[in-house]
N, C-alpha and C positions, 0 to 999 in steps of 0.2 A: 420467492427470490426478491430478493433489493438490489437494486442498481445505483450508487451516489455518483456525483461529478464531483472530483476533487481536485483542487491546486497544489501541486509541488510547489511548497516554501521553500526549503533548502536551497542554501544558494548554490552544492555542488550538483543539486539534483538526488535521484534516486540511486544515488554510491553505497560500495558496499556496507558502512555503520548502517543507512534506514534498511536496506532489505537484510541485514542480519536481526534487525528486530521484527520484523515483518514473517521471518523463517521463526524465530523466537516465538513469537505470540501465536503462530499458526500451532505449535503443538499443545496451546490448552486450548484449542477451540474443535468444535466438530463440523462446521460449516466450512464449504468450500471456497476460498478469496482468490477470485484471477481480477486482474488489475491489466486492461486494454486501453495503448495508447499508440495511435500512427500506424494503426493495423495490426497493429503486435497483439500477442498475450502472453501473461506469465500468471502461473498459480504462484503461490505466496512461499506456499513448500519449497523453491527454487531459487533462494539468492543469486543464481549465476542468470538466472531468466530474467527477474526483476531487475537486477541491472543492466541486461540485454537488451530492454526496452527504450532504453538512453532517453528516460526523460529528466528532462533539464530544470532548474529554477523557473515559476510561473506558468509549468506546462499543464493543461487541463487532460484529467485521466478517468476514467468509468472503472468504478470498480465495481463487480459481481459479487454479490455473496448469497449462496443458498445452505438450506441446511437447518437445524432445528435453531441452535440457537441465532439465528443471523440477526433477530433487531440487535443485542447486546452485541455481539460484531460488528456491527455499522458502527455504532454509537463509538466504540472503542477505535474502529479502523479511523474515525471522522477526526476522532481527537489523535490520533497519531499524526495525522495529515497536518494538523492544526498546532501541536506545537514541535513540531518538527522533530519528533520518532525519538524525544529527549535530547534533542542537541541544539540546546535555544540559540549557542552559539552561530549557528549555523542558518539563520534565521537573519 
């Protein structure tokens, strides 16, 4: 299992475009991603979860990933965080 701490860039937060690519990128992977922030949790499979978590612009989140391939899912989930889930706009 891998655990990262990641920052929400986006300025609207975790809305629905990042977690529809977060639901996106969950069906080529085999590793399980739940993303806990403020007590919450939401697997990744769950666009309506991920953004139930209402986390905002700057918010610090733990994300889990277990599963065969999980270094290559960090690496990927790290850089999603990082330029903001393709929306540089929004950044």
């Amino acid at each position: 299992m891998q655990e990262l701490n990641l920052k929400v860039l986006n300025k609207p937060g975790l809305h629905a475009r990042p977690a529809k690519e977060l639901v996106k990128f969950n069906k080529g992977i085999e590793s399980d991603v739940v993303i806990k922030f403020n007590g919450k949790s939401a697997n990744i499979k769950s666009m309506m979860a991920v953004m139930g978590l209402g986390a905002k612009q700057d918010a610090e989140v733990t994300v889990t990933i277990e599963g065969p391939d999980e270094a290559d899912v960090a690496k990927a989930v790290t850089e999603m965080f990082a330029n903001g889930f393709g929306f540089p706009d929004e950044l």
